[in-house]
C-alpha positions as CSV (number, residue, x, y, z in Angstrom):
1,X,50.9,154.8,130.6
2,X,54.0,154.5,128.9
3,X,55.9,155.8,132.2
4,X,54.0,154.2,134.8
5,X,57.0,151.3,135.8
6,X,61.2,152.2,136.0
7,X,61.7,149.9,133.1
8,X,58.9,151.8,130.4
9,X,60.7,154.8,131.5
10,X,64.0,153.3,130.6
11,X,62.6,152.1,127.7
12,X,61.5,155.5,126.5
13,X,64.2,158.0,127.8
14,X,67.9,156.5,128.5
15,X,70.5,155.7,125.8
16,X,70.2,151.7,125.8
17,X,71.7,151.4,121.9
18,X,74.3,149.2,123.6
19,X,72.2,147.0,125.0
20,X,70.5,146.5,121.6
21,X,73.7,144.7,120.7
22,X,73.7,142.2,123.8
23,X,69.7,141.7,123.4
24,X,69.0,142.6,126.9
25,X,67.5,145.3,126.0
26,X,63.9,145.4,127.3
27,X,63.5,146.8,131.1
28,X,59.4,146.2,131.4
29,X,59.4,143.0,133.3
30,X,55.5,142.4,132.5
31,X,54.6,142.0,128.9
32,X,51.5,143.9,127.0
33,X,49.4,140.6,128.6
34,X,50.3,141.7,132.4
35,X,52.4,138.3,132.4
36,X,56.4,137.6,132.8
37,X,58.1,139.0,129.7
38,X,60.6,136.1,128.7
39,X,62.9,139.0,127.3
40,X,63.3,141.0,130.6
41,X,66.9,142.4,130.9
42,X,66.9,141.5,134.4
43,X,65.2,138.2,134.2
44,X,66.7,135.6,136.2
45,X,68.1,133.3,134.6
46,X,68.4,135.1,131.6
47,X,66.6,134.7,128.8
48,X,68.4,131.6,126.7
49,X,70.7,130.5,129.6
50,X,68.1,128.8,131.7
51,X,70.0,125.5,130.9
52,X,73.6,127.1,131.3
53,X,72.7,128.4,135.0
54,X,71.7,124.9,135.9
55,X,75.1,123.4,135.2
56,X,75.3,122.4,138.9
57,X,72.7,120.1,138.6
58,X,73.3,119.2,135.0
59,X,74.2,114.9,135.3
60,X,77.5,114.4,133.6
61,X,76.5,112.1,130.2
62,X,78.4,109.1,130.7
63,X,82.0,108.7,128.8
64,X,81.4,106.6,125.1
65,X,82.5,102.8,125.8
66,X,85.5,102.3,124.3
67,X,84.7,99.2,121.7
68,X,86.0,95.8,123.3
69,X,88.8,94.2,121.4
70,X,87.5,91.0,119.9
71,X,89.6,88.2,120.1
72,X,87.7,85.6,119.4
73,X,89.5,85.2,115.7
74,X,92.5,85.0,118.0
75,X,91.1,82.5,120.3
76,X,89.7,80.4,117.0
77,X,93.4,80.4,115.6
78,X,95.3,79.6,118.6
79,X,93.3,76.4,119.5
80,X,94.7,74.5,116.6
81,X,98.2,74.5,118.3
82,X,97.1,72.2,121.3
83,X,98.4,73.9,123.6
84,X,101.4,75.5,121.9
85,X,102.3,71.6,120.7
86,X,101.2,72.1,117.0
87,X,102.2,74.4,113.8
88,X,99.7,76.8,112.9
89,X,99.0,77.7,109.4
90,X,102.8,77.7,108.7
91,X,104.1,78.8,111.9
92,X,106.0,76.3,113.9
93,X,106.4,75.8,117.7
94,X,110.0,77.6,118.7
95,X,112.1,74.3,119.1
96,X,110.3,72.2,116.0
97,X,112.9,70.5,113.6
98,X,115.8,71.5,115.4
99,X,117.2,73.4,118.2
100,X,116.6,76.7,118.9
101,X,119.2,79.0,116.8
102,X,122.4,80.6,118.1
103,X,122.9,84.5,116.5
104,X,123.4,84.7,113.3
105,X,126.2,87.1,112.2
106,X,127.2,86.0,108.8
107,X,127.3,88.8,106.1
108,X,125.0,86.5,103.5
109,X,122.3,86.5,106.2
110,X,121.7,90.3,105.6
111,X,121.3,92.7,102.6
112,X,124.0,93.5,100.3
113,X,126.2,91.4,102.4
114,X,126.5,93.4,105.4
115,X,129.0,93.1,108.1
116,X,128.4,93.6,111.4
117,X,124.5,92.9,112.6
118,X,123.6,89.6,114.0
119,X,120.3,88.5,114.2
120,X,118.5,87.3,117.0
121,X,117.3,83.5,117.0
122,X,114.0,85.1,117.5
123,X,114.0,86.7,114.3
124,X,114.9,84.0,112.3
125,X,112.6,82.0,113.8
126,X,109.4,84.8,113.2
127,X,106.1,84.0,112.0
128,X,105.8,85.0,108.9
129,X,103.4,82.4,106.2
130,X,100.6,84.8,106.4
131,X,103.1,87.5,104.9
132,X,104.4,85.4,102.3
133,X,101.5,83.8,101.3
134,X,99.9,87.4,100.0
135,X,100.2,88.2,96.1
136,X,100.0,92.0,94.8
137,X,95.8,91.8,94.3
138,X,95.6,90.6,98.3
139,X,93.4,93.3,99.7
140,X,94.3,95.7,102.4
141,X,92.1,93.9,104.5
142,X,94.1,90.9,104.1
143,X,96.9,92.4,104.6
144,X,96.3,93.4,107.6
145,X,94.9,90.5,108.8
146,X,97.9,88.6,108.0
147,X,100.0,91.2,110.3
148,X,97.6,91.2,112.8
149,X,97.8,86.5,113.2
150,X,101.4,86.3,112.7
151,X,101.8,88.6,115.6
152,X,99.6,86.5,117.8
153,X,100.6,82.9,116.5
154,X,104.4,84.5,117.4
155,X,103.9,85.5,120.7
156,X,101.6,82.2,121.4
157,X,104.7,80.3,120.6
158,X,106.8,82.6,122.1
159,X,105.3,82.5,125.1
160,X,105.0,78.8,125.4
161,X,109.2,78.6,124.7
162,X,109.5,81.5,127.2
163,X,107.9,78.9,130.0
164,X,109.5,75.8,129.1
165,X,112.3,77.8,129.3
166,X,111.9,78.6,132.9
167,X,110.7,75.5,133.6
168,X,114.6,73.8,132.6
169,X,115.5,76.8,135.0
170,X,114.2,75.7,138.2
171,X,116.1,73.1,140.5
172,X,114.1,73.2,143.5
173,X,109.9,72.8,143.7
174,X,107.7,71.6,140.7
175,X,108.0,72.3,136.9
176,X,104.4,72.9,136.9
177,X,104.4,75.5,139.9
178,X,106.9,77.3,138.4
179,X,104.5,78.0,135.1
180,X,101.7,78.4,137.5
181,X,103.7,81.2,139.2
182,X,104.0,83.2,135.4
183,X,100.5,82.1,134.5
184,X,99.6,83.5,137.9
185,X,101.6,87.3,137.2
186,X,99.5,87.4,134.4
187,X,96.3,87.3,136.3
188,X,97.3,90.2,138.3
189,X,97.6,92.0,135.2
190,X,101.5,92.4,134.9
191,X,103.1,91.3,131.7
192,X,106.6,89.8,133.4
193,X,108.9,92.4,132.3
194,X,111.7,90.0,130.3
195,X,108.7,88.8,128.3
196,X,107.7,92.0,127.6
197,X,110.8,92.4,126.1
198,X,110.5,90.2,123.9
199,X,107.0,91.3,122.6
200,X,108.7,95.3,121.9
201,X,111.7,93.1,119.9
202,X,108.9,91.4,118.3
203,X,106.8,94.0,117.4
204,X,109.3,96.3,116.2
205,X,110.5,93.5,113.5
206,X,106.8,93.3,112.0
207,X,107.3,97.3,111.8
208,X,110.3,97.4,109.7
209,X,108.9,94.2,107.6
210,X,106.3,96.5,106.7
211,X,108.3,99.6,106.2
212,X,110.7,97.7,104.2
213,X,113.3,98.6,107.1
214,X,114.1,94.8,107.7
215,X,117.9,94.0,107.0
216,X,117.8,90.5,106.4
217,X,118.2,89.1,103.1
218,X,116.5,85.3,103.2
219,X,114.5,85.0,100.1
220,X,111.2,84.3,102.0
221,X,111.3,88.0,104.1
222,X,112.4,90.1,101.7
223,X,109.1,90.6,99.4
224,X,107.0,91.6,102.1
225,X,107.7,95.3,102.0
226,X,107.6,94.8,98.1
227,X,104.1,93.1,98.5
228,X,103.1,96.0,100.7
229,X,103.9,98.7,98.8
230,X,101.9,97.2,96.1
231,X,99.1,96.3,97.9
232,X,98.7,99.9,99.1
233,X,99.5,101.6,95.9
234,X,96.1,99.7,94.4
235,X,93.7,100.9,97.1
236,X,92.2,103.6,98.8
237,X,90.0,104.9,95.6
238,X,93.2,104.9,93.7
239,X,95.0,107.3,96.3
240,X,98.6,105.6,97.2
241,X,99.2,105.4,101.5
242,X,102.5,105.2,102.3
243,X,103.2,101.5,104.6
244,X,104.7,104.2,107.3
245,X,101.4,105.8,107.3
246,X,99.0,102.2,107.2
247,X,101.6,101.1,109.7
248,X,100.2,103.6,112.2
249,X,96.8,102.7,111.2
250,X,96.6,99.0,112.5
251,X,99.8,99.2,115.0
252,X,97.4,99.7,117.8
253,X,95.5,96.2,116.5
254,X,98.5,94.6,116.0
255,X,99.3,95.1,119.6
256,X,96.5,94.1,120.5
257,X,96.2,90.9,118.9
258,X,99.6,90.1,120.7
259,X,97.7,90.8,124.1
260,X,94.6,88.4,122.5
261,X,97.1,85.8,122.4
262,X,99.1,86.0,125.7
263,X,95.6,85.6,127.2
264,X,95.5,82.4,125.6
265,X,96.0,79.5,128.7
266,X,98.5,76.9,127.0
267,X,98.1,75.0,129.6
268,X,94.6,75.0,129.8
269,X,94.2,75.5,126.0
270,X,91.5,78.4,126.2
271,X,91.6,81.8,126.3
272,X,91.7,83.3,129.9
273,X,88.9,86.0,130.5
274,X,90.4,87.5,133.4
275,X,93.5,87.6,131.9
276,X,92.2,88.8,129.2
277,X,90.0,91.9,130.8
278,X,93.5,92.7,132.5
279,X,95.5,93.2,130.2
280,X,93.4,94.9,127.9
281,X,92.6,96.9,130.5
282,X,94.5,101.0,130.4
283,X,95.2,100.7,134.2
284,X,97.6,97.6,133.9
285,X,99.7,99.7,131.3
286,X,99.5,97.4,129.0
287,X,97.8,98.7,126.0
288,X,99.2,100.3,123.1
289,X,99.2,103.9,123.8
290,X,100.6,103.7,127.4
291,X,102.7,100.8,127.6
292,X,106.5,101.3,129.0
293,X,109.0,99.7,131.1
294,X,108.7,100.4,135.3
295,X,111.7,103.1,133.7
296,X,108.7,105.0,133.1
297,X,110.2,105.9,129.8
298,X,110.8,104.0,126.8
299,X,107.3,103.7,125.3
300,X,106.7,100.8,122.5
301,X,106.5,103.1,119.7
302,X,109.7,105.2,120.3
303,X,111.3,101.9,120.9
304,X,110.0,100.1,117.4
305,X,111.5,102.9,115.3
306,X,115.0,102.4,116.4
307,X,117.1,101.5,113.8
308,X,116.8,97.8,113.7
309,X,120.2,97.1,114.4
310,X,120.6,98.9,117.0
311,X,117.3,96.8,118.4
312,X,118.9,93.8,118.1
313,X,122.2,95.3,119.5
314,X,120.4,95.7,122.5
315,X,118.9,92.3,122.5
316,X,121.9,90.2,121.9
317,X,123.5,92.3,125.1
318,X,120.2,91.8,127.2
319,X,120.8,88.5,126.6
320,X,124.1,88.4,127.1
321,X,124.1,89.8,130.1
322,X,122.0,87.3,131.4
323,X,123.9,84.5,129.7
324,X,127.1,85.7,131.5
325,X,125.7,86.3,135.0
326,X,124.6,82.6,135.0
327,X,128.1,80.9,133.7
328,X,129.9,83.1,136.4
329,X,127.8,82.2,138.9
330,X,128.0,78.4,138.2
331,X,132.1,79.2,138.3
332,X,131.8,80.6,141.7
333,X,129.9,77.5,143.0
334,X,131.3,74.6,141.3
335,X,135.0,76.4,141.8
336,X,134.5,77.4,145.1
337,X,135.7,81.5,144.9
338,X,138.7,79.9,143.8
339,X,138.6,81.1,139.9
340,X,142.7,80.8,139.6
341,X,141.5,76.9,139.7
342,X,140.2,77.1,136.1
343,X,143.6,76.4,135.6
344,X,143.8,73.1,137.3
345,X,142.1,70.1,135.6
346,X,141.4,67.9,138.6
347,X,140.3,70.5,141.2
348,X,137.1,70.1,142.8
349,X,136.6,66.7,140.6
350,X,136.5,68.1,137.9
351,X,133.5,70.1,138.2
352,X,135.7,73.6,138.3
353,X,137.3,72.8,135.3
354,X,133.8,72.1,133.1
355,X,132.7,75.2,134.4
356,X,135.3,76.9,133.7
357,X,135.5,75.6,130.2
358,X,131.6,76.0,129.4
359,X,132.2,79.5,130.4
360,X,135.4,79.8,128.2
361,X,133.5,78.2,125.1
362,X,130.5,80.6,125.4
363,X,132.6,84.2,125.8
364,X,135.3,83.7,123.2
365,X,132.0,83.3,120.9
366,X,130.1,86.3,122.5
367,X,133.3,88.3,122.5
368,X,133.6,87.4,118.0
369,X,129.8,88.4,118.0
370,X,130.5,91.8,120.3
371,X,133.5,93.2,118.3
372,X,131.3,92.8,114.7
373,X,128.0,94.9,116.6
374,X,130.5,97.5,118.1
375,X,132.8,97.8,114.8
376,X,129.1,98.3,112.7
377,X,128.1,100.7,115.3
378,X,131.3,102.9,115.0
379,X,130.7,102.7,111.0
380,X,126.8,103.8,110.9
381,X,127.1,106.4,113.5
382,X,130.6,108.0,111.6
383,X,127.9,107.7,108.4
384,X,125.5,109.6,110.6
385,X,122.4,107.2,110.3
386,X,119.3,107.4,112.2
387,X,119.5,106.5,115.8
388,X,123.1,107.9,116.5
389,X,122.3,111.7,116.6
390,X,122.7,111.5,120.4
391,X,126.0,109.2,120.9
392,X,128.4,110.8,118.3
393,X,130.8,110.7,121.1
394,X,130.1,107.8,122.8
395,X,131.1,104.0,122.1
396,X,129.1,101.4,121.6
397,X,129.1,100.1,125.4
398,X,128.2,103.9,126.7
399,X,125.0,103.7,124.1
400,X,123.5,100.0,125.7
401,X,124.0,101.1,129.4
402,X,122.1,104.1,128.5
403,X,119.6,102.7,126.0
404,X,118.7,99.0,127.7
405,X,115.8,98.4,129.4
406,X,116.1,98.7,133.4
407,X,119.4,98.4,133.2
408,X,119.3,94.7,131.7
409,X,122.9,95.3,129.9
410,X,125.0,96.6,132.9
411,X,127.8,94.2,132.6
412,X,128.4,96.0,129.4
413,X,129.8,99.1,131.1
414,X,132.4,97.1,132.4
415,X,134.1,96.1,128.7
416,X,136.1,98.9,128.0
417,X,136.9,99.5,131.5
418,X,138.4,95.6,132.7
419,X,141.4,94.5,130.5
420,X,140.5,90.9,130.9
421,X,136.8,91.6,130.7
422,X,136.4,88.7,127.8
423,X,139.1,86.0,129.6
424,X,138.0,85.8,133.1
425,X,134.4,85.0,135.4
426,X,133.3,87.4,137.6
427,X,135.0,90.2,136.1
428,X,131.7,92.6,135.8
429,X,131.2,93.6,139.0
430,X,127.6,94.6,138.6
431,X,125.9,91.9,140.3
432,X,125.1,92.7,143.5
């Protein structure tokens, strides 16, 4: 009987044309068989979302593994330095031949005879054979390679100046606790935060070597970009990339081989796997796409493309900075508050007056070295170049207390403020 349940009456008398759309449009919950008609309109769950309505219970597929960074090329390379001791496939230890370089300001260092950058001693003293060693039929696979071991061999040798350094530093305790104490910092997977300075200079100057954005002139840097471009323009299935565009394709390995080779032990001379797992670990911060400053703000990419100069502006003040806080404070000890005594060449036997002197010496140089940086900066950002859209108005002292990291350059607010700022110690004020 075709009206003997609800539903075959529905099914025969009421206006269910809308329900054709939907599909739910059968209301005779038993099928010609007598069984349970799969098509029901008032099944439950309804027909196709059986799986849907058992979400709650559904077990979460677990998140794709992220693929390991492998830095066992790293590891391979890094081993033939003995401990940071030897030259690696052209790269030298930092203080190898001679000392380590002062800045380099002279106009011949830099394109078309520029006036008024100075380039860190860490640039002149980058890794680069890898680089220059390529010809225009290297492949992009070799190129990138030879990115990817200069970074690595430059921070390995950076970092094994960057503790030696520290080491001269200390006057109370061990040399070797003192390198135990970085070595240590690392294990707890925090980069310390001047190195990590260094490694965003770094990185930033292996940017604009490949984007042809390097200003120096020495004949051995300034085919790179030339060799890139070619490189490039012969791959791909004939289809040119632009180095901005491959640049952004291997940063993030790049970065990554640095981190390989900071969790290289020098002292033990083998790669650290703790270290290692730390670092390359998102929650430390320390890979590529979330790495900043405890600022919270200047990540490394927004940082590498800065204009270069104005990179290395902030880097010679950083430094400065430092530089000066360490001469003023040996004044203050060795001349006993008494900084008039400068003045006097026996006070304090002597030892006032060689402080006085060492600091005298270094800030007549630094102030030369300031006035060339601050002059360039007026010229470029009257000329409207990249990097100065936001400081049209303010001078170049303004833009590195604004623009340094954690407020390394703060002595630098004082220099248009103190008349005698280049002349006297402990003239900053920003100490405490």
């Amino acid at each position: 009987n075709k009206y003997s349940t609800a539903g075959k009456y529905i099914n025969e008398k009421a206006y269910i044309d809308d329900c054709n759309v939907s599909g739910q449009n059968n209301f005779d919950e038993n099928n010609s068989a007598g069984k349970e008609n799969e098509k029901y309109a008032f099944k439950h769950p309804p027909n196709g979302y059986e799986q849907a309505c058992k979400c709650n219970q559904n077990i979460k597929p677990p998140a794709a593994q992220k693929k390991k960074v492998d830095c066992n090329g790293i590891k391979t390379l890094l081993d033939e330095s003995n401990g940071g001791k030897n030259r690696i496939n052209g790269c030298n230890p930092k203080d190898q031949g001679a000392p380590y370089p002062g800045w380099d300001c002279k106009p011949s260092t830099f394109k078309d005879n520029q006036e008024g950058p100075c380039m860190p001693p860490r640039r002149q003293k980058l890794c680069i054979n890898d680089l220059k060693v390529l010809t225009n039929t290297s492949s992009e696979s070799d190129l990138k390679r030879a990115f990817i071991n200069c970074a690595a061999k430059e921070i390995h040798f950076l970092w094994k100046k960057y503790k030696d350094d520290k080491k001269k530093e200390v006057t109370t305790g061990g040399k070797r606790e003192e390198t135990d104490k970085l070595q240590s910092q690392l294990e707890t997977g925090k980069i310390p935060d001047d190195f990590k300075r260094i490694m965003f200079y770094t990185f930033g100057d292996y940017r604009d070597l490949c984007l042809g954005n390097d200003l120096g002139n020495a004949h051995d840097t300034k085919n790179i970009s030339g060799t890139v471009t070619s490189i490039l323009s012969t791959k791909n299935g004939g289809t040119e990339i632009t180095p901005d565009n491959w640049w952004k394709k291997i940063e993030k390995e790049v970065w990554d081989g640095m981190l390989c080779a900071l969790s290289y032990d020098i002292d033990e001379k083998t790669m650290d796997s703790n270290v290692l797992e730390k670092l390359m670990n998102p929650s430390y911060s320390n890979t590529y796409e979330i790495v900043k400053f405890s600022d919270n703000t200047t990540t490394l990419e927004d940082f590498a493309e800065r204009h270069q100069f104005l990179r290395w502006y902030i880097e010679w003040s950083d430094e400065f900075c430092k530089e000066r806080k360490k001469k003023e404070n040996e004044v203050e000890k060795k001349c006993k508050n008494d900084y008039e005594g400068c003045s006097e060449k026996t006070k304090n036997g002597n030892t006032c007056r060689k402080a006085c002197k060492d600091y005298e010496e270094y800030i007549s140089n630094k102030k030369e070295e300031y006035e060339k940086q601050e002059k360039n900066f007026e010229t470029e950002k009257r000329q409207n170049k990249r990097g100065y859209t936001d400081f049209s108005s303010e001078n170049g002292s303004e833009y590195l207390k604004e623009k340094c990291f954690n407020d390394t350059c703060n002595c630098m607010d004082k220099v248009k403020s103190i008349d005698d700022y280049w002349k006297k110690p402990n003239k900053t004020g920003n100490w405490e």
